[in-house]
C-alpha positions in Angstrom: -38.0 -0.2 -29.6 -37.5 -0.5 -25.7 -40.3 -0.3 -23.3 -40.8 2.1 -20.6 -41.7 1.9 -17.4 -45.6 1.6 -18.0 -45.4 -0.7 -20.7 -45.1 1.6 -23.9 -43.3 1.2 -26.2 -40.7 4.4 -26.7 -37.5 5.0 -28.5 -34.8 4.6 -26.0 -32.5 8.3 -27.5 -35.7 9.9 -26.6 -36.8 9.0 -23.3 -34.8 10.4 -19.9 -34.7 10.8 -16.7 -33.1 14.1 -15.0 -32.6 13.9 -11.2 -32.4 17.5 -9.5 -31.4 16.6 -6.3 -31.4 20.5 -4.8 -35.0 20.9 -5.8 -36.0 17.7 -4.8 -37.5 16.3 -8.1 -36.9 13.7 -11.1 -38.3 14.6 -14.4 -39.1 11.7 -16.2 -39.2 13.5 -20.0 -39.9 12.4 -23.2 -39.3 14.4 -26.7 -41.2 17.3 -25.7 -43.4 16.5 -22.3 -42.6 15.1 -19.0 -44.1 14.6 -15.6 -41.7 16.3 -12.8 -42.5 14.0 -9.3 -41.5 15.1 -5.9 -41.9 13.5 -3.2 -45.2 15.0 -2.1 -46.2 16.1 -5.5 -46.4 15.8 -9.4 -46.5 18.3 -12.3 -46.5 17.9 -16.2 -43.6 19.5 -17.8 -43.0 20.8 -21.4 -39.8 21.8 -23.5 -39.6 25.7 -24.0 -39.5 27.8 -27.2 -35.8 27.3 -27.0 -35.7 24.2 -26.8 -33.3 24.1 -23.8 -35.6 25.2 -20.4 -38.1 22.6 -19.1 -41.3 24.4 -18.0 -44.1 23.4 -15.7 -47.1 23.8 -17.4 -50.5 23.0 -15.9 -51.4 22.7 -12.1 -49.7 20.1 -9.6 -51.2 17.2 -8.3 -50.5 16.2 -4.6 -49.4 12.6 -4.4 -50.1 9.2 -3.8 -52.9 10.2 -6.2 -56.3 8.3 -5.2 -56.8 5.1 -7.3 -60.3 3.2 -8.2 -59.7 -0.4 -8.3 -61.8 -3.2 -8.5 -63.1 -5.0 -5.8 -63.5 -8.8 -5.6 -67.2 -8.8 -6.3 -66.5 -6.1 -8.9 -67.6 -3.0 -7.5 -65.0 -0.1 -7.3 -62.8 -0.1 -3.9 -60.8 3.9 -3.4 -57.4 2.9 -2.0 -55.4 5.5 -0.8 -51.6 4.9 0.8 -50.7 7.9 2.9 -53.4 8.6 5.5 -51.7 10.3 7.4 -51.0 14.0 7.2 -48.1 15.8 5.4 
């Protein structure tokens, strides 16, 4: 088994990435759900009933998402990249 990008393991037939480049996005899918990113923006994405459509599913998350990580003397430190706004 191959390794994705964040480390897990996956079977390399089943994971893809589909670059739209009039909409902007790159769906990074496995068997049945993916995360669609933008450049301001991420959604989770499912396989329809027919098997053929990709559907967004659930609400969309501005990006860069806010991350918690820890500080030198162990206490939480928020880092955020883009301060400015969109």
């Amino acid at each position: 088994m191959a390794r994705g990008r964040c480390g897990l393991k996956v079977i390399k037939s089943m994971s893809m990435r589909s670059a739209d480049p009039g909409a902007g996005t790159i769906d990074y899918r496995l068997n049945i759900l993916g995360i669609r990113v933008s450049e301001h923006g991420c959604q989770l994405v499912a396989k329809g009933g027919d098997g053929e459509r990709w559907n967004t599913i659930g609400p969309r998350r501005d990006l860069p998402a806010l991350r918690h990580l820890p500080g030198a003397g162990g206490e939480s430190v928020q880092i955020l990249k883009r301060t400015e706004p969109r």
